[in-house]
N, C-alpha and C positions, 0 to 999 in steps of 0.2 A: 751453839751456845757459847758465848763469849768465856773464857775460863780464867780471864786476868781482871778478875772483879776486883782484888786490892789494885791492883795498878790501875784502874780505872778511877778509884777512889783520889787515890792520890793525883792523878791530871784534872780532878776538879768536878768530878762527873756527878750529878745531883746524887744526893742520901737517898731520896726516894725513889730516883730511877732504880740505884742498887740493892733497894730493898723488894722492888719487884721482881729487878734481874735476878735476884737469889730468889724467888720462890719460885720465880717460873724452871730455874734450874733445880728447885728441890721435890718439885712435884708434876714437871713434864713429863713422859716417858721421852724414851729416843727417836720416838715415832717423829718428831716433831724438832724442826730447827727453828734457834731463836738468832734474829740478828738483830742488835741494839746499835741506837742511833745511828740511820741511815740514810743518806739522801736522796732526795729525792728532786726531777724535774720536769716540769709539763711544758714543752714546746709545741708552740702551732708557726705558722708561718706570719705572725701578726705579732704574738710575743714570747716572752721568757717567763718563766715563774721557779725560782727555785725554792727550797726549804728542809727539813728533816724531819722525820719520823722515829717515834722513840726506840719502838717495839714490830719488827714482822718476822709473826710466827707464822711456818709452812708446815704443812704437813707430806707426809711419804705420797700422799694421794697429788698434793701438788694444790690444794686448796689452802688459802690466806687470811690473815686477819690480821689489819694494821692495828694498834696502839698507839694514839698521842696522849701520852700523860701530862695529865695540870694536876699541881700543889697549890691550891688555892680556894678561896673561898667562893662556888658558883653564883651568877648573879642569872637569876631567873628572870625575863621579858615575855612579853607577850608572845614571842613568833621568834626567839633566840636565845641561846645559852651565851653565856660567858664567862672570864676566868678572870678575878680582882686576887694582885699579888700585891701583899706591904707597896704601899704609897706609890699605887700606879690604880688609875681607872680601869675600868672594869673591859676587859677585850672579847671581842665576839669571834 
């Protein structure tokens, strides 16, 4: 669990991310490690794809659950979600 949530604040780190970082630190037990925004990359021998992830929490057992958090308004489609942020179209 990250423990330099002011100084995260201060390098510009989203209000929302930090708001989730502190609850999942307020009501985790220690069973469970949280690592915020991390990257991540899928290589095959054809291409690259890199990006981050907000949130992966492990537990002692060794079992995962990613988190990407969006602040934004979801935009429901037939067969996709997506996320509309202030004056940008809606991303799938």
């Amino acid at each position: 669990m990250p423990t330099n949530i002011a100084e995260l604040r201060l390098g510009g780190a989203s209000e929302a991310e930090l708001a989730t970082l502190q609850r999942l630190a307020d009501e985790l037990s220690a069973d469970y490690t949280v690592f915020y925004s991390r990257h991540v990359a899928d290589l095959t021998p054809r291409r690259q794809a890199f990006g981050e992830i907000d949130f992966v929490i492990v537990n002692q057992s060794g079992d995962v659950v990613l988190i990407e958090q969006k602040n934004g308004s979801l935009q429901e489609a037939e067969d996709d979600l997506g996320i509309r942020y202030a004056g940008q179209a809606a991303v799938g």
